[in-house]
C-alpha positions as CSV (number, residue, x, y, z in Angstrom):
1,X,-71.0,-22.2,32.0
2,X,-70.3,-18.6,31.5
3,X,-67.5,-17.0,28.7
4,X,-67.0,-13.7,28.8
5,X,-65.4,-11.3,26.0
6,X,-62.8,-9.0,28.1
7,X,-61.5,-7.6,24.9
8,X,-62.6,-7.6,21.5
9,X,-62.2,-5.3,18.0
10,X,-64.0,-2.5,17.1
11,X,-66.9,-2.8,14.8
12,X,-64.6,-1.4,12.0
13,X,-61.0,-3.2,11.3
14,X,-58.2,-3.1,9.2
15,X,-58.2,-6.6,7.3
16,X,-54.1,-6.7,7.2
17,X,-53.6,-5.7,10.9
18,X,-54.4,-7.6,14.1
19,X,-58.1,-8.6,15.1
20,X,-57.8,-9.3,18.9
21,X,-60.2,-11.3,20.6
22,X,-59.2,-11.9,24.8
23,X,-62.3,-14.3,26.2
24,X,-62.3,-16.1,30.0
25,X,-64.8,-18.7,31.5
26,X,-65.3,-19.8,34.9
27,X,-65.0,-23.1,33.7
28,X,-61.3,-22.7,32.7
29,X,-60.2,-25.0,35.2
30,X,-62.0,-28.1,34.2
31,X,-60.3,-31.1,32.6
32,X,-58.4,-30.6,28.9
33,X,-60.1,-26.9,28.6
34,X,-60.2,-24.8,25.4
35,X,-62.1,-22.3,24.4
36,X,-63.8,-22.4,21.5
37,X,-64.2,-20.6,18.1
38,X,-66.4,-20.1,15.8
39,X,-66.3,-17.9,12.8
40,X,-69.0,-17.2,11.0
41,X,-69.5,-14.7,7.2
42,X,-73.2,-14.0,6.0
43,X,-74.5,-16.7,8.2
44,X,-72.5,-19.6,7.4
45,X,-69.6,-21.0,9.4
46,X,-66.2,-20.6,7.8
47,X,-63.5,-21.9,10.8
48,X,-63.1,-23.5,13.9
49,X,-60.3,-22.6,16.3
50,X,-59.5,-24.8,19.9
51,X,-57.8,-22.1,21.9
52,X,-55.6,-23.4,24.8
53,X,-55.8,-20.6,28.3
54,X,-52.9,-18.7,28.8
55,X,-50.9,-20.7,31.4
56,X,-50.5,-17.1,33.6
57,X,-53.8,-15.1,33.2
58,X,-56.5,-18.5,32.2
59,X,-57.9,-16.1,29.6
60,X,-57.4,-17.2,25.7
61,X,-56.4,-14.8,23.0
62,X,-57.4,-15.1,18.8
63,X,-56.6,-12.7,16.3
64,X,-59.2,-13.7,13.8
65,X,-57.7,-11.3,11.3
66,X,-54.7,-13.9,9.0
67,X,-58.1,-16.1,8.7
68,X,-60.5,-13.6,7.1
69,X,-58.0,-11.3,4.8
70,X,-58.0,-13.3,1.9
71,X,-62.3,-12.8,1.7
72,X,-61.5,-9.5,1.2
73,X,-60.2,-7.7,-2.4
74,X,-60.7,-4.9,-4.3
75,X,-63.1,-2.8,-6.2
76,X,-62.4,-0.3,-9.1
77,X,-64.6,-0.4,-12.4
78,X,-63.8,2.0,-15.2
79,X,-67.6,2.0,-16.6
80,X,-68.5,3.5,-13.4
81,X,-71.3,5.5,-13.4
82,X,-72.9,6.3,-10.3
83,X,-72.2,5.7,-6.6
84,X,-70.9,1.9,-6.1
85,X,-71.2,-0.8,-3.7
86,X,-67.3,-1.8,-2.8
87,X,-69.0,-5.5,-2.0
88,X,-65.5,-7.2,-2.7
89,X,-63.9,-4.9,-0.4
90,X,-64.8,-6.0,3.1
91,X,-66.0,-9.2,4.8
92,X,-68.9,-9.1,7.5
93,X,-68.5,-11.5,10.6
94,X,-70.1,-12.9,13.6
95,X,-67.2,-15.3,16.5
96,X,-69.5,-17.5,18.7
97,X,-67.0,-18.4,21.7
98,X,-67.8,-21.5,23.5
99,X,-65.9,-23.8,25.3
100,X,-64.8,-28.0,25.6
101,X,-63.3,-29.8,28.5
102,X,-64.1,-33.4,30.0
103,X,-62.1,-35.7,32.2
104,X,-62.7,-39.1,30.3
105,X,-63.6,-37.3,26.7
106,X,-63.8,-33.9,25.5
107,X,-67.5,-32.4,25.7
108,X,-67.9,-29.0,23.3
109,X,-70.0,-26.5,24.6
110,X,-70.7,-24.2,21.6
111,X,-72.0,-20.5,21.0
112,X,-72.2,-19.7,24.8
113,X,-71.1,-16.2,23.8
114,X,-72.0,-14.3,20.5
115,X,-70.1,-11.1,19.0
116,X,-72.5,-8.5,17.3
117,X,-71.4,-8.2,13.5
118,X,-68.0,-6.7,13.3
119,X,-66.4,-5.9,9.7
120,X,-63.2,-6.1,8.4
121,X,-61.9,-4.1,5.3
122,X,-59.0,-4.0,3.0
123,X,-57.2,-1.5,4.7
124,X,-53.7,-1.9,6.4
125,X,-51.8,0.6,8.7
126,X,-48.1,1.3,9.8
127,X,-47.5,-0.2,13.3
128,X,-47.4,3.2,14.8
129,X,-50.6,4.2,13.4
130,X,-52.0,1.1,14.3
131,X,-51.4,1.4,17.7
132,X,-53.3,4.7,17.4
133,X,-56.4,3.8,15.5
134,X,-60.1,4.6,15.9
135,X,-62.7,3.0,13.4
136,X,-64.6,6.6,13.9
137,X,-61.5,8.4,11.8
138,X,-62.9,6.8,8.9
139,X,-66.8,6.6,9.1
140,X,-68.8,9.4,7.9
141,X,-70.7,11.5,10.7
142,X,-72.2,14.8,11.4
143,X,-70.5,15.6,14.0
144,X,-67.3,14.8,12.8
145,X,-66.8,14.8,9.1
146,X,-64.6,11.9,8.3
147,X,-62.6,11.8,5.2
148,X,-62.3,10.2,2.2
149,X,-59.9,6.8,2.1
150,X,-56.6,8.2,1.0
151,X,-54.1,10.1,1.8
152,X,-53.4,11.5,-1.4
153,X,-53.1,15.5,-0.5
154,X,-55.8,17.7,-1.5
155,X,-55.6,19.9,-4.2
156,X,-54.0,17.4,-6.3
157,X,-54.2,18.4,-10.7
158,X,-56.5,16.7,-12.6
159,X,-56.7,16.7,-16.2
160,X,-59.8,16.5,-18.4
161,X,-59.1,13.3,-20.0
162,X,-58.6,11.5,-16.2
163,X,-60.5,9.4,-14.2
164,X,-60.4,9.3,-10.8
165,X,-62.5,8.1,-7.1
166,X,-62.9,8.4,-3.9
167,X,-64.0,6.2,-1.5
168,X,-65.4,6.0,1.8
169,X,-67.4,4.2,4.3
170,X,-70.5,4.8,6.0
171,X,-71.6,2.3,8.7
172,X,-74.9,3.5,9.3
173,X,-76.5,4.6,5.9
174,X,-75.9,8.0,6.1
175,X,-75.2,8.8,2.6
176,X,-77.8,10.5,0.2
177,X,-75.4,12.1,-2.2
178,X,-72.5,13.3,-3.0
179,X,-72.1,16.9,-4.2
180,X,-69.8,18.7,-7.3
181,X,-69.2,22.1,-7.0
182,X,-67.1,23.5,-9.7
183,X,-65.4,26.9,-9.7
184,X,-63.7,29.3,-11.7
185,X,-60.8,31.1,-9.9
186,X,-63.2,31.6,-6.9
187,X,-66.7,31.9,-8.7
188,X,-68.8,29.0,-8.3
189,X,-69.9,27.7,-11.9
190,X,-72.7,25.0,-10.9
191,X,-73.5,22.2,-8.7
192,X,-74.3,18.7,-9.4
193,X,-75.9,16.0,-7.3
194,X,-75.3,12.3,-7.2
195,X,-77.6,10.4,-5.4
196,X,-77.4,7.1,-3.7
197,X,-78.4,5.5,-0.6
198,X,-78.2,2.4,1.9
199,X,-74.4,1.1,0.9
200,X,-71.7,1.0,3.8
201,X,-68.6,0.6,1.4
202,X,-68.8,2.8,-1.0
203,X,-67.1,4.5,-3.9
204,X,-68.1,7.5,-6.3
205,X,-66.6,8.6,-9.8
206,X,-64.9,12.3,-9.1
207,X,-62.2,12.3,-12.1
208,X,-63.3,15.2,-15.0
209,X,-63.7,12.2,-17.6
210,X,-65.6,9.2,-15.3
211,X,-68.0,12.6,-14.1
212,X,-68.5,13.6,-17.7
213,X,-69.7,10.7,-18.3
214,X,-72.5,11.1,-16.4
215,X,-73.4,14.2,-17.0
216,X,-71.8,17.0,-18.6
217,X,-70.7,19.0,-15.6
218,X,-67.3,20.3,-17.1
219,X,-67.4,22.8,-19.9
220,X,-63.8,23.9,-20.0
221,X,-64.4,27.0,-18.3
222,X,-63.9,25.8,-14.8
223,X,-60.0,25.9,-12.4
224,X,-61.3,23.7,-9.6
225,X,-64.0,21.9,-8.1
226,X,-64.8,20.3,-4.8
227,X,-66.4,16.5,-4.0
228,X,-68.4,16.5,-0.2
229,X,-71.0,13.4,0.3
230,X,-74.1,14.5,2.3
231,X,-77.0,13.2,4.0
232,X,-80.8,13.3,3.2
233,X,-80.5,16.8,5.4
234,X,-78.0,17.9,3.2
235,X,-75.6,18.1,6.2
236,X,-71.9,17.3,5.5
237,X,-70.9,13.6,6.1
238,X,-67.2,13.9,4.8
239,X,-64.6,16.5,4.7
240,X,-64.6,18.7,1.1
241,X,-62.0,17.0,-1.1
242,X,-60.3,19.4,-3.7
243,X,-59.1,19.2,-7.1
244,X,-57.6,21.7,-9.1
245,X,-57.6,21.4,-12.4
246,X,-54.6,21.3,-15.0
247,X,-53.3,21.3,-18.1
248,X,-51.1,19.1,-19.8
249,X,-48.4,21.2,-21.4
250,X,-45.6,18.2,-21.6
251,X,-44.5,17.6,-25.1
252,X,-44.6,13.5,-24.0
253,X,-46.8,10.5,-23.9
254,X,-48.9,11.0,-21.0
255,X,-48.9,8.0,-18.4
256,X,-51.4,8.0,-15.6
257,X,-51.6,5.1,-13.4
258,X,-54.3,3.8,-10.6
259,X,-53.0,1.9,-7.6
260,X,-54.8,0.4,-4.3
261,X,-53.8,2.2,-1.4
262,X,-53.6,1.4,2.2
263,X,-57.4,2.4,2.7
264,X,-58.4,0.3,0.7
265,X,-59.5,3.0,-2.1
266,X,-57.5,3.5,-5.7
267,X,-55.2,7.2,-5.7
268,X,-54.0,8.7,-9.5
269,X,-51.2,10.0,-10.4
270,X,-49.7,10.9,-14.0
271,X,-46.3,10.6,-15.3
272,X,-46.0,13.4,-17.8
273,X,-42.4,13.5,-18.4
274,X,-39.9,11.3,-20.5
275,X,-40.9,7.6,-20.8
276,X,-38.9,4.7,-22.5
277,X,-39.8,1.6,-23.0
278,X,-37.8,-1.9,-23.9
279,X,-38.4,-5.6,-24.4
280,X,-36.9,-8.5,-23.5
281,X,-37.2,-11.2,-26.1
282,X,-36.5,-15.2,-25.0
283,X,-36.5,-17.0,-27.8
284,X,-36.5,-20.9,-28.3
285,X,-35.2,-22.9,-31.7
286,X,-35.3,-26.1,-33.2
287,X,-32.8,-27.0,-36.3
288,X,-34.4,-29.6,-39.1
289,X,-32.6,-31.1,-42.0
290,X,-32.5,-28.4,-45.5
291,X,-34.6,-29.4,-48.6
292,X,-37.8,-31.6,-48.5
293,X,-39.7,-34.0,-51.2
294,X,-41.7,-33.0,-53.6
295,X,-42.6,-36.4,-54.6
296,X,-41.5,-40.2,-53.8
297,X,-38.6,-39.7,-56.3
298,X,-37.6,-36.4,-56.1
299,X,-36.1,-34.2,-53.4
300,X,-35.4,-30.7,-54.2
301,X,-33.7,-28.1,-52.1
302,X,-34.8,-24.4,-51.8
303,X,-33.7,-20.7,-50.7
304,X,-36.3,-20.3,-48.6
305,X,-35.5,-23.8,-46.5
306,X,-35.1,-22.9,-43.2
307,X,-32.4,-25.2,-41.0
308,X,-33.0,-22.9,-37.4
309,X,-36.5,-22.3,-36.7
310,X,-38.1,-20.6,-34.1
311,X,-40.9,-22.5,-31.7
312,X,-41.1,-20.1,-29.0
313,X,-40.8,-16.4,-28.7
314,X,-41.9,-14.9,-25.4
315,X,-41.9,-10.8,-25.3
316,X,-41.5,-9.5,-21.9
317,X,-42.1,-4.9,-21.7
318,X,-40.5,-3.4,-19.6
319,X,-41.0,0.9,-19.1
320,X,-39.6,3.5,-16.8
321,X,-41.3,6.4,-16.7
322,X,-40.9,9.6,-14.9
323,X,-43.0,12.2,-13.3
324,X,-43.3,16.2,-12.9
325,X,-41.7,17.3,-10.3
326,X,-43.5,17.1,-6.9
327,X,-43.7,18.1,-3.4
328,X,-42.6,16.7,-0.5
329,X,-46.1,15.6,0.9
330,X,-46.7,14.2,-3.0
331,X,-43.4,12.4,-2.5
332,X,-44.5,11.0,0.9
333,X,-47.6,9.9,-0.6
334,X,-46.5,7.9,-4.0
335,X,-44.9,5.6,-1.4
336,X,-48.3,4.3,-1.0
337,X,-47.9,3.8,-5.2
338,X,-44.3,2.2,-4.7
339,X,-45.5,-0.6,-2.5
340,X,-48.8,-0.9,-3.6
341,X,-50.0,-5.0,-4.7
342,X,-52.6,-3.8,-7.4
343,X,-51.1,-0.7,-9.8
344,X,-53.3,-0.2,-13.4
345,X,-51.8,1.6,-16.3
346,X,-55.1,3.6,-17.0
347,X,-55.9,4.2,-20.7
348,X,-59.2,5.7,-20.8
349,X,-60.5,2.5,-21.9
350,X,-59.1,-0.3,-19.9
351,X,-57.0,-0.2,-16.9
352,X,-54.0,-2.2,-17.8
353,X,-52.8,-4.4,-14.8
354,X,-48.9,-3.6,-14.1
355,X,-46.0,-4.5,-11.8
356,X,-43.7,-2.1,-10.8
357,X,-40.1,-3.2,-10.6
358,X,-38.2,-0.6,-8.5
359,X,-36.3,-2.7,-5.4
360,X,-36.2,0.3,-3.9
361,X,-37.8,4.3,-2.8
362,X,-36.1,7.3,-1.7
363,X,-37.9,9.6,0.4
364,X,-37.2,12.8,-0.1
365,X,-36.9,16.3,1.8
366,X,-37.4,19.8,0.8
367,X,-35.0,20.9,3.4
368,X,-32.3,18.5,1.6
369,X,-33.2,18.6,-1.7
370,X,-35.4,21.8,-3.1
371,X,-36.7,19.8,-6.3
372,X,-37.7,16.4,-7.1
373,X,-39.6,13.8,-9.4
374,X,-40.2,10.1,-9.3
375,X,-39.1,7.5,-12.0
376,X,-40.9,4.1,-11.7
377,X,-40.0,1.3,-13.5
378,X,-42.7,-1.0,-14.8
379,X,-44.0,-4.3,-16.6
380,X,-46.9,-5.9,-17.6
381,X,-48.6,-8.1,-15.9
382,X,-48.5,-10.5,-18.7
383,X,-46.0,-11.7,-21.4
384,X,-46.1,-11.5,-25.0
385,X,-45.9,-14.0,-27.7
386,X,-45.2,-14.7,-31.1
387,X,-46.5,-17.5,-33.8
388,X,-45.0,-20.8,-33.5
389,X,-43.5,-22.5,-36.5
């Protein structure tokens, strides 16, 4: 009994794209042939496929992916304060391919072939860039800086009151730190280490407020500063990621939201312009007779007998709010905010889940159009409600 793996997913995968596995035995022809699957996470065995051969090529084909996406989530704390384990956001696993046939009852012949552990995260790409993607883009080497998991552009203003992260991975326990360097205009101002080691999934605080938290590395002197993560030889395992840092000169209510992106890291972005905000009300009543006893003989009436009264009250908010204006690779980018399943209305203290109710996104050139800002329309994730009477 021999199966053989003829195709098979890199170590690294997307968790919302296709995980192909193509195996063949020499058995194939036998009587009632499968093949056999067996998926396993940490060590225990989660699922059991019987995979039919292709009638053509004999082979059998599994994307284990649709059964493993839902053991993956998200990771974002506010309290951060160090570098983080993202241990919600990937699932480690192991397929042990076997096979079962039998002319007068089917015999299974388990765990012939086993897969080295192979890891999905929550990460999802477009079809075209699917069809062009290489795990080693986004694991940290020397050789090749890789770089951080968004695709928020560089550069990008930060306020002194935001938080923000970055994420990345790092498959084989590279990481030893990651580095602030702050700058005014071009000077450098100081440089502050964080230090951390063996994590694969990581996440770091890189937002003025979450880093001030740690330490005081911002004064109010400094335009810009740059995050790079770096191995015990101090030798660059990412690409330098820039922010430049702003001001908030908008006469309005500040609005600055968190949102998962396709990498599986959270972006920023603040809505600084004009914000308005509504509610729905639903309302329920009941109507009961005016007046009441007082006593077995008497029964009195009173102004402040209500006949209509109100049971349930459910308050539903709903906000637009709007944005600066922005460029066109901005623009391109806040699609990722548009469509993304997990958006938090960050307050400093909490982050607020929302749901943003825009049916639809225009994207945007310079070429047609030589300004333009985003409006998102918003709820919370929750209704309101009043006393019951």
């Amino acid at each position: 009994m021999a199966v053989t793996i003829q195709q098979q997913p890199s170590i690294l995968s997307p968790a919302f794209n296709d995980a192909v596995f193509i195996v063949s035995s020499t058995n194939v022809l036998a009587d009632s042939f499968q093949y056999v699957v067996d998926i396993y996470v940490s060590g225990v065995k989660v699922d059991r496929m019987l995979v039919p051969p292709h009638p053509t090529h004999l082979t059998g084909l599994v994307n284990i992916a649709p059964l493993l996406e839902s053991r993956v989530s998200k990771d974002i704390l506010i309290g951060d304060a160090t570098i983080t384990n993202n241990s919600n956001s990937y699932t480690p696993y192991v397929i042990k391919f076997g096979e079962a046939y039998g002319s007068t009852g089917t015999v299974v012949y388990p765990d012939l072939t086993v897969t080295n552990t192979k890891y999905l995260w929550n990460s999802v790409f477009d079809y075209e860039d699917y069809c062009a993607y290489s795990s080693g883009d986004y694991v940290t080497s020397t050789s090749t800086p890789c770089d951080f998991l968004t695709n928020k552009p560089s550069s990008g203003d930060i306020m002194s009151d935001d938080n923000a992260w970055l994420y990345w991975i790092d498959m084989t326990y590279q990481t030893a730190k990651v580095r602030i360097k702050t700058y005014t205009n071009t000077t450098l101002v100081n440089t502050f280490d964080i230090s951390r080691t063996s994590i694969q999934f990581l996440r770091c605080p890189t937002g003025i407020k979450n880093l001030n938290a740690i330490t005081t590395m911002f004064t109010g002197v400094e335009t810009s500063y740059t995050v790079q993560v770096l191995n015990s030889s101090n030798v660059a395992i990412t690409n330098l990621y820039y922010y430049t840092v702003a001001t908030n000169c908008s006469r309005y209510e500040k609005r600055r939201v968190q949102f998962l992106n396709k990498l599986g890291g959270y972006d920023f972005f603040n809505f600084t312009l004009v914000s308005h905000e509504n509610i729905d009300i639903e309302r329920s009543t009941y109507k009961k007779n005016l007046g009441s006893y007082t006593n077995a003989n008497t029964y009195t009436f009173s102004q402040k007998d209500r006949a209509y009264s109100q049971f349930y009250t459910k308050v539903k908010d709903k906000i637009s709010m709007q944005s600066d204006w922005v460029t066109e690779e901005q623009l391109a980018w806040l699609e990722e905010l548009m469509t993304s399943p997990d958006v938090l209305l960050d307050d400093g203290t909490y982050l607020v889940p929302i749901n943003i109710t825009n049916a639809s996104f225009e994207k945007k050139k310079v070429v047609n159009e030589k300004l333009f800002n985003l409006t998102v329309e918003y709820t919370l994730s929750y209704d309101r409600y009043r006393q019951r009477l």
